[in-house]
N, C-alpha and C positions, 0 to 999 in steps of 0.2 A: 699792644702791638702798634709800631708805628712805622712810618716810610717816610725818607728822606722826600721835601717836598719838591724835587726834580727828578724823582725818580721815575712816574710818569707821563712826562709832557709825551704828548701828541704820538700814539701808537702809528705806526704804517701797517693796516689790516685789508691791504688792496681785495683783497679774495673774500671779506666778511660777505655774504649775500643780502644780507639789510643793506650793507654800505652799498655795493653793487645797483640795487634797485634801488636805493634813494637818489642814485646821482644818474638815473636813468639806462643803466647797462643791464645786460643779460644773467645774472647769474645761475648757479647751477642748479639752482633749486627755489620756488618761489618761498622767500623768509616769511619766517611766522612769530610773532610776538604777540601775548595780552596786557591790553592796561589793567591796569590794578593786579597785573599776577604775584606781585609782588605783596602777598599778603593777602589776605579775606577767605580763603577757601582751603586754607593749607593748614594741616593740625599743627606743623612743623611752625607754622607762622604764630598759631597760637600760643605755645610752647615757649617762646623765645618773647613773647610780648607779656606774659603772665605777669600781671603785678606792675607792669611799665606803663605806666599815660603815653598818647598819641603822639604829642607834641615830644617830650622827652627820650623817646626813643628816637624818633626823626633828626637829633642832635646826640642822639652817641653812636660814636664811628663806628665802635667794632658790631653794634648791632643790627645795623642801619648795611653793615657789611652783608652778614650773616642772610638777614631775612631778604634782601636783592639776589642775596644769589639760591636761592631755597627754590625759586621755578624754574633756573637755568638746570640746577642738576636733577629736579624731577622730570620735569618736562623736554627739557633739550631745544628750547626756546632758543631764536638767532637771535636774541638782544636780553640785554637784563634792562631795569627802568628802575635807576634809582627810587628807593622806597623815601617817601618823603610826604607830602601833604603840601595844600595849595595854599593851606593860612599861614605855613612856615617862616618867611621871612618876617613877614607883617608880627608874629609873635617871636620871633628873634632881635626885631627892631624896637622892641618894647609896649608894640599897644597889648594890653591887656585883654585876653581873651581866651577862651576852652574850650575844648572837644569835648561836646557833653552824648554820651552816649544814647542813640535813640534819637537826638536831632541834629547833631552836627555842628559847625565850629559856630559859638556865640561870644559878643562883643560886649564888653561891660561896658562902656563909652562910646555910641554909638557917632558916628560923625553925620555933622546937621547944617554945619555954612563952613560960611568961610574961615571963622576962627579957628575949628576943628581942623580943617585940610593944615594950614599954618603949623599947627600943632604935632601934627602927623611926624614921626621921627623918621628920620632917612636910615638904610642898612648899609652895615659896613661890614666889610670881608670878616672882617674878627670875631663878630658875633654869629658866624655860619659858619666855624671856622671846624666846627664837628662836622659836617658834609663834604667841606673839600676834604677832610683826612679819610673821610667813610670813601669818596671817587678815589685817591689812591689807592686805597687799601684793596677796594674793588678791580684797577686797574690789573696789580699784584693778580689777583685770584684768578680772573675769567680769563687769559689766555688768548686767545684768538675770535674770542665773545665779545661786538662791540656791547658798552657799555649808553645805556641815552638818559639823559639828563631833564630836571621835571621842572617847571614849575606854570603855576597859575598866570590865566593872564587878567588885563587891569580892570576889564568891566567886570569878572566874575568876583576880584577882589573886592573891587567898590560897590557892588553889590551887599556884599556881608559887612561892610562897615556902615553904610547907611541902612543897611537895615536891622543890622546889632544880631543878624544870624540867619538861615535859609527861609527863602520867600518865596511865597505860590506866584503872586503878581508881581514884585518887583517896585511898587507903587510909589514909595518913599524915593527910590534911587532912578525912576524916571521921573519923579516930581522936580527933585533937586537937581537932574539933566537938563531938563527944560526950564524952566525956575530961574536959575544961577548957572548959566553955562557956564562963564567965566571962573566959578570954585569948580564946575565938574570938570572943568578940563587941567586947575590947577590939582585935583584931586586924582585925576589918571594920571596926570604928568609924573606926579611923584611914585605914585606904582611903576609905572613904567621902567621907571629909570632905578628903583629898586628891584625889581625883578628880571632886568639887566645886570644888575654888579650881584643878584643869587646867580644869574649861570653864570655869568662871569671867573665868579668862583670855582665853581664844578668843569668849566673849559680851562682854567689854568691846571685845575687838578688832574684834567684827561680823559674826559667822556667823549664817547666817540661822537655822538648827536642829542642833540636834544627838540625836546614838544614842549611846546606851550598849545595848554590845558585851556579853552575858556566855556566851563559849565553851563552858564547862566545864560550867551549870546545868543542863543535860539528865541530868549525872550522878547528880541527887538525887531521892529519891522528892519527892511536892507536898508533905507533912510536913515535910518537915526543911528544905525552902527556906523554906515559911510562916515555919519557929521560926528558923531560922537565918541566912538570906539578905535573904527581901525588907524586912524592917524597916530595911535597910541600904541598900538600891539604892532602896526609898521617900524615906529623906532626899536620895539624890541628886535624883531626879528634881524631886520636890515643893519641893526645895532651887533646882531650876533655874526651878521655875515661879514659887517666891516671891522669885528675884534680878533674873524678868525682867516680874514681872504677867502672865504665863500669855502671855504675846504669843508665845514661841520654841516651835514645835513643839519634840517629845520624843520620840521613837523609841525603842524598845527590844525587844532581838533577841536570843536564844540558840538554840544548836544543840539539837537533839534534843529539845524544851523543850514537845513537844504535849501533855503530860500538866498541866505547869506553866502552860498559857497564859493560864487564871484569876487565878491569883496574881499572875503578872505584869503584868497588864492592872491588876490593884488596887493596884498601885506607885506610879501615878501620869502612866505616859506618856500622851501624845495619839495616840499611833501605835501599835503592836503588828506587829513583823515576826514574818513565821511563816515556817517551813524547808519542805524541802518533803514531807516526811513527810505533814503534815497539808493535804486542801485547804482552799483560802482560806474557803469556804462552812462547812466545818466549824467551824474555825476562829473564825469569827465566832459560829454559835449556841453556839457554849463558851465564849462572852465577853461574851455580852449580857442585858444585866440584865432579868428579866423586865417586860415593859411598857416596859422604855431601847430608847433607841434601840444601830442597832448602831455598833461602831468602826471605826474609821479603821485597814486592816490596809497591809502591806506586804507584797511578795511574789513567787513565791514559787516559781520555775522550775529544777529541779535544773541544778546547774553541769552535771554530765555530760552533758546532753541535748544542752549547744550543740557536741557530739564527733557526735554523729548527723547526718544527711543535713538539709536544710533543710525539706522537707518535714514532716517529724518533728517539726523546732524548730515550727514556727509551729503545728501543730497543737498541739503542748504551749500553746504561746502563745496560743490561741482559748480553751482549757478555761479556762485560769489569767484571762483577762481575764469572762470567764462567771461563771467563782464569787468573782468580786470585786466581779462588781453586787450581789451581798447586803450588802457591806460600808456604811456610811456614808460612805466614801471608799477610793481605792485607791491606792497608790503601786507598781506594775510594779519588783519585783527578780528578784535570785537568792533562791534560798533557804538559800545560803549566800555565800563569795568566791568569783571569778572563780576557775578555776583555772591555772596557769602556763602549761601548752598552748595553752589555748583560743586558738582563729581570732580575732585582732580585726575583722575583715570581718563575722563572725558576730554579734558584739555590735554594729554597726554596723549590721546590718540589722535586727535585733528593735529599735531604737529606733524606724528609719523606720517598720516594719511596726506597731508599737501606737500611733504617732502617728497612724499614715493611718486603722487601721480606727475607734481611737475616735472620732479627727474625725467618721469616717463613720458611726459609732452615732451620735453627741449629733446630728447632722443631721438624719437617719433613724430613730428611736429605733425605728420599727416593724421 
C-alpha cells in the first residue's frame, strides 16, 4: 500500500487537544499520550514484530504503520508517536551497528577523534525514505489523531558512538568533550544537522509535532550541557521552527535532566517534557521567565506507579494533573517509556480517567 507523496502535507486539526495544549490554549479535555506506547507492553506489538529485528522493522512502512497505531486504537490516546528508534538514522546513514537484545544499540566502530567524526556519513531523505511513506500512510489512518514525530537528540547519539553502546558513566564521551572539543563539537554538528533532515523527512510527510528524545543528558552537570550540548539540540529544534514557521509544536525530553530544565527550555521547544523526579509545578517555576508567562510542560507519572494497585495510580494522577494547572499548558505522560510489564488495561484506564476528570474540571472549574 502506498500514497501519493502529497497526499499528506500539513493537516488543519485546529480542535486536536495535544495540538490545543502545545500551543498554549484550553482545550477540552487535558490530552494524554505515552512514550514508548508505541510497542513494549502490547501482545499486538509482539505479534507484528515476531521474527522482524529492531532496526528493520523501524524502516518498513506498512509495519512501522501498523504497530503506531496499535495504542491509538487500544487506548484512545490523543497522539500516536511514530514507532521508530533513536540509533535510526545513524544505522540508516550507514554506520554499522545493532540492537542486541538485553543491552541495547551497540557500535562495531566506535568513534575516537577526529578522523572517525570526518568519516561519519551524513543522512539523506532516500535512505529514510520507509518512514516518510510509514507518516503518510499514518496520516491516511488516524483521522483527526495528531500524529508526533521521533527522533534522538546529538549528545545521546554521540554518547553511543563514543562509547560503542549504553554507558553507566559516560567516561569516554566526556573525556573526548573535554579532550578535543573542537571533534566534539564537529561530531554534534553532524548529528545535529542529520537528525534535522530525519524530521525533516517526517514534517514533509505530515506529522503533526514532533520530540526530540535526549536519554543520556541527565548525565552532565548544567555547565557542560550549556558549552557542549545545547548549541547543538538549539539548531535542531529552531531548525524545525524555521522549516515549518513555528506552526509544528516541538517537544523536548531527557531523563534525569531537573537540574537542566532551564537550558533546555532555552533551546527552543514549545513543549518541555519533565521525568518524574521533578514535579510538574516545580518544574514550571524553573522555567519561567520572570514577568513570562509560564510553559507548556509534559508529564509526568513514574512508569513504576502503573505496577501499584489502581487506587495508587489515579491518586498519582490527581497530584500530577494539580501541579500542571500552573503550567500554561499540559500534556498527561509518563515521565519516562512505558515499561515492558506494564498492564495495558492500566494505560487504558488513566486515558479514560484524565479525559473524564478534566472534562469535569473545564465544566466546573470551582
Amino acid at each position: 500500500m502506498s500514497l501519493p507523496a502529497n497526499a499528506s502535507n500539513r493537516r488543519r486539526l485546529d480542535d486536536a487537544p495535544l495540538l490545543v495544549a502545545a500551543r498554549g490554549g484550553t482545550p477540552a479535555h487535558t490530552p494524554v499520550w505515552f512514550m514508548r506506547q508505541a510497542g513494549r507492553s502490547l501482545p499486538e506489538y509482539r505479534r507484528a514484530r515476531e521474527g522482524v529485528s529492531m532496526l528493520r522493522a523501524c524502516l518498513t512502512s506498512e509495519l512501522v504503520c501498523e504497530i503506531t497505531l496499535q495504542p491509538v486504537r487500544r487506548h484512545g490516546v490523543d497522539a500516536a508517536i511514530l514507532f521508530s528508534d533513536i540509533v535510526l538514522p545513524l544505522y540508516a546513514s550507514g554506520v554499522e551497528l545493532d540492537i542486541v537484545a538485553g543491552t541495547g544499540p551497540v557500535v562495531n566502530h566506535p568513534v575516537r577523534g577526529a578522523a572517525d567524526v570526518a568519516a561519519l556519513p551524513g543522512l539523506s531523505a532516500e535512505q529514510v525514505h520507509g518512514v516518510g511513506e510509514a507518516v503518510r500512510l499514518l496520516v491516511h489512518e488516524l483521522g483527526e489523531t495528531p500524529l508526533i514525530g521521533f527522533a534522538g537528540a546529538p549528545f545521546t547519539l554521540a554518547s553511543y558512538l563514543v562509547e560503542g553502546g549504553p554507558s553507566r558513566n559516560h567516561e569516554r564521551t566526556k573525556a573526548l568533550m573535554r579532550s578535543e572539543p573542537e571533534t566534539w563539537h564537529a561530531l554534534l554538528g553532524k548529528l545535529a544537522e542529520n537528525t534535522l533532515e530525519f524530521l525533516r523527512v517526517q514534517l514533509d510527510a505530515g506529522v503533526d509535532a514532533v520530540q526530540l528524545f535526549d536519554s543520556w543528558a541527565g548525565a552532565l552537570s548544567p555547565r557542560d550541557y550549556a558549552t557542549y550540548v545545547r548549541p547543538h539540540t538549539d539548531r535542531i529544534l529552531r531548525g524545525v521552527a524555521e522549516y515549518t514557521d513555528d506552526r509544528v509544536p516541538r517537544i523536548h525530553f531527557g531523563v534525569g535532566t531537573g537540574e537542566l530544565l532551564g537550558s533546555m527550555w532555552e533551546c527552543g521547544a514549545s513543549v518541555l517534557g519533565v521525568d518524574w523526579r521533578v514535579p510538574l509545578d516545580r518544574a514550571v517555576r524553573r522555567i519561567t521567565p520572570a514577568g513570562g508567562e509560564p510553559p507548556v510542560v509534559q508529564g509526568n507519572l513514574d512508569p513504576a506507579v502503573l505496577f501499584a494497585d489502581w487506587e495508587s495510580v489515579r491518586d498519582e494522577v490527581d497530584r500530577i494533573l494539580a501541579e500542571g494547572r500552573s503550567a500554561g499548558g499540559h500534556v498527561f505522560n509518563l515521565g519516562h517509556g512505558v515499561l515492558p510489564d506494564t498492564d495495558p488495561d492500566v494505560l487504558t484506564g488513566i486515558v479514560e480517567y484524565v479525559h473524564s476528570v478534566s472534562r469535569t474540571a473545564r465544566l466546573d472549574p470551582a
